[in-house]
C-alpha positions as protocol buffer text, in pm:
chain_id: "A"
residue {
  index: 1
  type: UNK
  ca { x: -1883 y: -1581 z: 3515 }
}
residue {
  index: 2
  type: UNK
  ca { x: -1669 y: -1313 z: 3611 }
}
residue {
  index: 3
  type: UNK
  ca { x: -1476 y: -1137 z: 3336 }
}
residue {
  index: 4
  type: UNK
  ca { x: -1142 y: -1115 z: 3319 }
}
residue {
  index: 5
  type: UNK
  ca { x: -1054 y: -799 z: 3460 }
}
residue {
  index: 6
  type: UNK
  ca { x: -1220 y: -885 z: 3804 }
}
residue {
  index: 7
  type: UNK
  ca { x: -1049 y: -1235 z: 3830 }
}
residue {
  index: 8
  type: UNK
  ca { x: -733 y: -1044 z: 3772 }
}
residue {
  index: 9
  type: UNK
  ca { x: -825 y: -774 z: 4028 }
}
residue {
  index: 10
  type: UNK
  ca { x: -965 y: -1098 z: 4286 }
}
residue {
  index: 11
  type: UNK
  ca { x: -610 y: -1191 z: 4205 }
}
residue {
  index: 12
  type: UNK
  ca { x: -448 y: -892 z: 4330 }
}
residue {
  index: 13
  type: UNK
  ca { x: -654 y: -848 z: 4602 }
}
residue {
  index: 14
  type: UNK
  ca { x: -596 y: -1183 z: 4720 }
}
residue {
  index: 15
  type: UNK
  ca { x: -236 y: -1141 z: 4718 }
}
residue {
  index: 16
  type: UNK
  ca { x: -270 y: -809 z: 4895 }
}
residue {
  index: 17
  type: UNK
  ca { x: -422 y: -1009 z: 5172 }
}
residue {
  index: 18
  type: UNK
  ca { x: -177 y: -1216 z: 5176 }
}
residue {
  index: 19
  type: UNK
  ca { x: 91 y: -949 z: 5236 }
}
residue {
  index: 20
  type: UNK
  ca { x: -54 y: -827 z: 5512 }
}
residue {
  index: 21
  type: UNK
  ca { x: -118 y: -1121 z: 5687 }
}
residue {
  index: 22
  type: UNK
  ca { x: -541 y: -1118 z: 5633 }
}
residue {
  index: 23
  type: UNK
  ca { x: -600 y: -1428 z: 5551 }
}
residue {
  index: 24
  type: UNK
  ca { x: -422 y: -1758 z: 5627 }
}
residue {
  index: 25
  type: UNK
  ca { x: -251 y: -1989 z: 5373 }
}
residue {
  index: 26
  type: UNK
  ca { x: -521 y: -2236 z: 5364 }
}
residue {
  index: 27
  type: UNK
  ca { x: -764 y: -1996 z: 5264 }
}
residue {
  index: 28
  type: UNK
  ca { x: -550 y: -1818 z: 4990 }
}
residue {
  index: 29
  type: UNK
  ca { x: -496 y: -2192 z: 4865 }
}
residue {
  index: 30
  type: UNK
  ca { x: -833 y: -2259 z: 4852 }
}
residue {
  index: 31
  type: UNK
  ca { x: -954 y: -1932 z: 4697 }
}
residue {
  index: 32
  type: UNK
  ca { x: -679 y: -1911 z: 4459 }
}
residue {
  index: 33
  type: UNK
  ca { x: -777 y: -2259 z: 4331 }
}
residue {
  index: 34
  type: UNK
  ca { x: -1133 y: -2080 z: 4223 }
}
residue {
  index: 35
  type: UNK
  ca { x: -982 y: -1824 z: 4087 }
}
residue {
  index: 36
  type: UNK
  ca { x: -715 y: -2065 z: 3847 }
}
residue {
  index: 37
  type: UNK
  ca { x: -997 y: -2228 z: 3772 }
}
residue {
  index: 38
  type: UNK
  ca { x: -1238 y: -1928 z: 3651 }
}
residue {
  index: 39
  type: UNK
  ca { x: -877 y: -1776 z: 3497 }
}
residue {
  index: 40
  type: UNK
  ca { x: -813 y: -2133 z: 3304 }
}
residue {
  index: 41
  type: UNK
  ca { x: -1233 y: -2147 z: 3192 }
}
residue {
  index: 42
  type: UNK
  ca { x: -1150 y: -1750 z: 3098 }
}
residue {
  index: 43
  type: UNK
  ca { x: -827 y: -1826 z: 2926 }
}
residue {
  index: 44
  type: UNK
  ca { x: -955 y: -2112 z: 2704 }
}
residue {
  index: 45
  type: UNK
  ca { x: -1234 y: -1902 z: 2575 }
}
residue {
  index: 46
  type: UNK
  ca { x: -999 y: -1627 z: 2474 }
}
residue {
  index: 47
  type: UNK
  ca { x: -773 y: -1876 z: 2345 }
}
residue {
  index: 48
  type: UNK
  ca { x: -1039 y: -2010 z: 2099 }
}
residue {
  index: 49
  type: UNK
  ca { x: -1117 y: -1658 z: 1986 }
}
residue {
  index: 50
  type: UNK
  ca { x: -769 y: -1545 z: 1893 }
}
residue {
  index: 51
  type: UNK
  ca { x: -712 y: -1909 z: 1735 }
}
residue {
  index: 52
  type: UNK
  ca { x: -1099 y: -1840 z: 1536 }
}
residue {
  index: 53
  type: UNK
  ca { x: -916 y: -1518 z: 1453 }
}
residue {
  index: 54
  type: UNK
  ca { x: -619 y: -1671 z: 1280 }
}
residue {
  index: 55
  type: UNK
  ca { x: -771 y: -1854 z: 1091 }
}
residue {
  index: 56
  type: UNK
  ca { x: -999 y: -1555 z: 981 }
}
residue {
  index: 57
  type: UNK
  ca { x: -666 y: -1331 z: 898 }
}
residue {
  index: 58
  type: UNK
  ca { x: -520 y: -1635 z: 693 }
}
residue {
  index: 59
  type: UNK
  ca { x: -823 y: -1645 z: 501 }
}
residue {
  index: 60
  type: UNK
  ca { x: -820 y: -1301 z: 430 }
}
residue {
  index: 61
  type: UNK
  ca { x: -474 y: -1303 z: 344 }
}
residue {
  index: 62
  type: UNK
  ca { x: -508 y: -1547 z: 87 }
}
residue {
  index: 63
  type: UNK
  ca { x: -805 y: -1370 z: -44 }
}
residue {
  index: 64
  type: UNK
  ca { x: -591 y: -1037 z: -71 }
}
residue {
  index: 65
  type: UNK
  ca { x: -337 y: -1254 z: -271 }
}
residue {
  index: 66
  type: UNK
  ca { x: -577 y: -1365 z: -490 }
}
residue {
  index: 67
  type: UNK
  ca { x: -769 y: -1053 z: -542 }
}
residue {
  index: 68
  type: UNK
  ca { x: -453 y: -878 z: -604 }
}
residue {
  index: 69
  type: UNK
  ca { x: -339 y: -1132 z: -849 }
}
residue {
  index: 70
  type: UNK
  ca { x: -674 y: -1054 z: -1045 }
}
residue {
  index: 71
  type: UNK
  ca { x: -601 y: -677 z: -1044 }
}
residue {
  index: 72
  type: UNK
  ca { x: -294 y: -728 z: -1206 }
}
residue {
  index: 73
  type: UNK
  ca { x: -383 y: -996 z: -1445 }
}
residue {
  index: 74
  type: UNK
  ca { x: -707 y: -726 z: -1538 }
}
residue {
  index: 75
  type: UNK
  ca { x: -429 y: -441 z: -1567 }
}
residue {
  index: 76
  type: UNK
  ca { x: -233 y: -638 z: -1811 }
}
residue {
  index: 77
  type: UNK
  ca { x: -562 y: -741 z: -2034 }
}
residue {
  index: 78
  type: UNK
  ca { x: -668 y: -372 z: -2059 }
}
residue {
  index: 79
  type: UNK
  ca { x: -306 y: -244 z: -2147 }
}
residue {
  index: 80
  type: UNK
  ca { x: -302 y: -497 z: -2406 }
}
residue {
  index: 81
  type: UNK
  ca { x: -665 y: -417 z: -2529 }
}
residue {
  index: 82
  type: UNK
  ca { x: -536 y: -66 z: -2552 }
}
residue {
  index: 83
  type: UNK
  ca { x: -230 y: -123 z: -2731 }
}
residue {
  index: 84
  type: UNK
  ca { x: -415 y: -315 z: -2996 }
}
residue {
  index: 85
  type: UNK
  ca { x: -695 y: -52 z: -3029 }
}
residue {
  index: 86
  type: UNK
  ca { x: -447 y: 254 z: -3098 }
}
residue {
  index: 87
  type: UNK
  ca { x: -271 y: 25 z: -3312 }
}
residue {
  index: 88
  type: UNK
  ca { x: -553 y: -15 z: -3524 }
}
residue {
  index: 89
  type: UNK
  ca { x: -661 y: 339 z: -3525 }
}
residue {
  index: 90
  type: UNK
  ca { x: -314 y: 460 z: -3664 }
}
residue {
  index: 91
  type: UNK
  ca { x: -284 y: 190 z: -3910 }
}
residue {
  index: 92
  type: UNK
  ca { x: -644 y: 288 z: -4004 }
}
residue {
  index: 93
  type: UNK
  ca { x: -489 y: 635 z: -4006 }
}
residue {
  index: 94
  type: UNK
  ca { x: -705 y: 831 z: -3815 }
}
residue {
  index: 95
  type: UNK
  ca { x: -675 y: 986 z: -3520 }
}
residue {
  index: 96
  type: UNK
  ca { x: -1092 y: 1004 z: -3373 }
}
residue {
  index: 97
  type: UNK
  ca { x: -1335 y: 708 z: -3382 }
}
residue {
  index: 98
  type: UNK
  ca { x: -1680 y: 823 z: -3259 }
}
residue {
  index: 99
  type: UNK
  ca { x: -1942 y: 517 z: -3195 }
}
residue {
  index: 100
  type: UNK
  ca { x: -2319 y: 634 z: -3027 }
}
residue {
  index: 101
  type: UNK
  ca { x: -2156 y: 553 z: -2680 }
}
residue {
  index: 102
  type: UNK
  ca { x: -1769 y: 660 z: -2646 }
}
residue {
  index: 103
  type: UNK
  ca { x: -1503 y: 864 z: -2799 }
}
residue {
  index: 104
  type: UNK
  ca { x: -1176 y: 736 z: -2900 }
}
residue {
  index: 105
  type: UNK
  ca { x: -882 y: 973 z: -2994 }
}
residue {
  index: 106
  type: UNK
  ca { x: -544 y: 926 z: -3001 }
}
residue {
  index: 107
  type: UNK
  ca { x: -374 y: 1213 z: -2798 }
}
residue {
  index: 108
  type: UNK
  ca { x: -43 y: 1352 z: -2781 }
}
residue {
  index: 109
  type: UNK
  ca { x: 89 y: 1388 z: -2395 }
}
residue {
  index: 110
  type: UNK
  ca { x: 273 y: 1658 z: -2295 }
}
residue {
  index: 111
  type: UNK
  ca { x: 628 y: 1682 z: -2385 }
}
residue {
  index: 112
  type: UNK
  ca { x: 858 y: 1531 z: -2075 }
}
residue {
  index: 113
  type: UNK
  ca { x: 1225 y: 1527 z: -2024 }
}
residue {
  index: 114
  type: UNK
  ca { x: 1394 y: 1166 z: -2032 }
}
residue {
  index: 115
  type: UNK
  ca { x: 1713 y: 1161 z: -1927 }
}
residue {
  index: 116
  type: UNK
  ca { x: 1986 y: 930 z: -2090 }
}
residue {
  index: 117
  type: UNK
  ca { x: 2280 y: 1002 z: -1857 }
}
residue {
  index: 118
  type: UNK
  ca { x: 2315 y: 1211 z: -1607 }
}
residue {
  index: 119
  type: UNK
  ca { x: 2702 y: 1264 z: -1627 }
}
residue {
  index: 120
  type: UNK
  ca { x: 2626 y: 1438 z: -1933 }
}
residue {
  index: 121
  type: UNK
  ca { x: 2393 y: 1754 z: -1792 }
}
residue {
  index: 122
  type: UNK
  ca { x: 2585 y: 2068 z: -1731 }
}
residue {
  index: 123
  type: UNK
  ca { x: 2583 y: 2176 z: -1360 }
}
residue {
  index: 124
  type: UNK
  ca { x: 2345 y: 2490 z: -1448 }
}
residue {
  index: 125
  type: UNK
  ca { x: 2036 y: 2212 z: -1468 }
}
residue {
  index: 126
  type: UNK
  ca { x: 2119 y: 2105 z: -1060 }
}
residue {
  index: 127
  type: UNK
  ca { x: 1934 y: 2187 z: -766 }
}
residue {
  index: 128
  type: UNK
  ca { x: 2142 y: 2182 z: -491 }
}
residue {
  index: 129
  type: UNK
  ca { x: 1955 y: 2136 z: -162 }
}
residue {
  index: 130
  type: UNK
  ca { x: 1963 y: 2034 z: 193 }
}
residue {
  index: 131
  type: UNK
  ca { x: 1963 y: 1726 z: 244 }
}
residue {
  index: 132
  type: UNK
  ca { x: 2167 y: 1608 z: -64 }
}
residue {
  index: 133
  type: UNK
  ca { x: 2171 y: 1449 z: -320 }
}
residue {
  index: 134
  type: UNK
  ca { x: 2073 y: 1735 z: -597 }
}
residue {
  index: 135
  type: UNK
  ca { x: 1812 y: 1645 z: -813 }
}
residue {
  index: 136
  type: UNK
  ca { x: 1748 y: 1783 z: -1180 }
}
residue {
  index: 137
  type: UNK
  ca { x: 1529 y: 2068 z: -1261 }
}
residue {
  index: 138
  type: UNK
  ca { x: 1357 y: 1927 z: -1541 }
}
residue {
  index: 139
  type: UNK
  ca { x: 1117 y: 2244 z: -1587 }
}
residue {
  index: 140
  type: UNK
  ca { x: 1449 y: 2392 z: -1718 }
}
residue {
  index: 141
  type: UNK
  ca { x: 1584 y: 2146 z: -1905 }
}
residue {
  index: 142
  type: UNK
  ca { x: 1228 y: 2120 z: -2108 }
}
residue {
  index: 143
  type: UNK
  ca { x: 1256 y: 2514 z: -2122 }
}
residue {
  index: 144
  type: UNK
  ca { x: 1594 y: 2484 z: -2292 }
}
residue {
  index: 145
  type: UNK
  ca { x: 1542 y: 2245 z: -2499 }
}
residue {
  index: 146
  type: UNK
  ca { x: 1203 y: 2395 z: -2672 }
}
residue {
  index: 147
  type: UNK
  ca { x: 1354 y: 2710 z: -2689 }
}
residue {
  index: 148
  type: UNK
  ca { x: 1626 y: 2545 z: -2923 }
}
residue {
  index: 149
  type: UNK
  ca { x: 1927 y: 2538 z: -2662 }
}
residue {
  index: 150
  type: UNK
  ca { x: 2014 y: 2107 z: -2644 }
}
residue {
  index: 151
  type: UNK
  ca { x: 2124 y: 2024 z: -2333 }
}
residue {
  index: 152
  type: UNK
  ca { x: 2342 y: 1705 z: -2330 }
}
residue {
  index: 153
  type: UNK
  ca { x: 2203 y: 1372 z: -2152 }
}
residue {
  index: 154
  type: UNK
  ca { x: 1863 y: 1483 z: -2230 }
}
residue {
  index: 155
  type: UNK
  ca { x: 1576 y: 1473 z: -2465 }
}
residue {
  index: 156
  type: UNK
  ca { x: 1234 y: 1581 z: -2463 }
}
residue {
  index: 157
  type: UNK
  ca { x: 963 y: 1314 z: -2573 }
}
residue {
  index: 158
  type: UNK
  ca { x: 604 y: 1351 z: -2636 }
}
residue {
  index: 159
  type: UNK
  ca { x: 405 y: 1013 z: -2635 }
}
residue {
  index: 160
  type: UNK
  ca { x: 65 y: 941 z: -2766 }
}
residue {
  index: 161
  type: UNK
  ca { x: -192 y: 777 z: -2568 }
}
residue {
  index: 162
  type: UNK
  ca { x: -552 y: 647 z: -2637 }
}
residue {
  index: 163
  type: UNK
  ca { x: -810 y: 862 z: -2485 }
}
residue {
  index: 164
  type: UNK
  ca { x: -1159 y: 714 z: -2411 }
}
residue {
  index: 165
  type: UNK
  ca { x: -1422 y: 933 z: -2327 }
}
């Protein structure tokens, strides 16, 4: 069977023929019928691959969903499994649990600037830039602030997380 590229070609060729008055119309009837026909067997073999293939991307789609929604539903269990294990450790009042196999600690993060409004942060705490808008420059803000100057709109808070080694 040819593929589909040469009935295609046969197809131009044919009608090339025909331009130029090579071949007469009974002919280019009768070889264009072979040619439909090897097109038509061609076209309903690729036509049952690209169908076989939509059913294949649906599938994987719906296992992407689902996988997806088990990542999340994991993400939540282990947030929650941490929560309640640093909860325990400060209402235990400690700050290190060592067991033969891991190290728990409860660890202070750096200190980060939170801003509470915007409006409120003297100009001096802008960048400016191309393209706008400015953003903050937090690095100063945090510098200020630690070095006892308060800067209005913003705070600097230091979290603690659980640290499993």
């Amino acid at each position: 069977m040819a593929t589909l590229y040469e009935i295609t070609a046969n197809f131009r060729a044919l009608q090339d023929l025909l331009e130029n008055d090579e071949i007469d119309e009974q002919a280019y009837k009768d070889t264009t019928e072979l040619l439909n026909y090897d097109l038509s067997d061609k076209g309903d073999g690729y036509a049952k691959i690209l169908k076989s293939w939509d059913s294949d991307i649906n599938g994987i789609d719906l296992e992407i969903e689902r996988l997806n929604h088990r990542k999340s539903m994991l993400k939540n269990r282990q947030e929650r499994l941490k929560f309640d294990l640093k909860t325990s450790v400060e209402i235990i009042g400690t700050n290190e649990i060592k067991t033969p196999l891991f190290t728990i600690k409860i660890q202070k993060n750096p200190a980060k600037v939170e801003c509470s409004n915007k409006d409120l942060i003297p100009e001096i705490y802008w960048k400016f830039s191309e393209p706008p808008p400015p953003t903050l420059d937090k690095v100063a803000i945090k510098k200020s602030i630690k070095n006892g100057t308060p800067v209005p709109g913003a705070v600097l808070v230091q979290e603690e997380v659980l640290k499993i080694k």
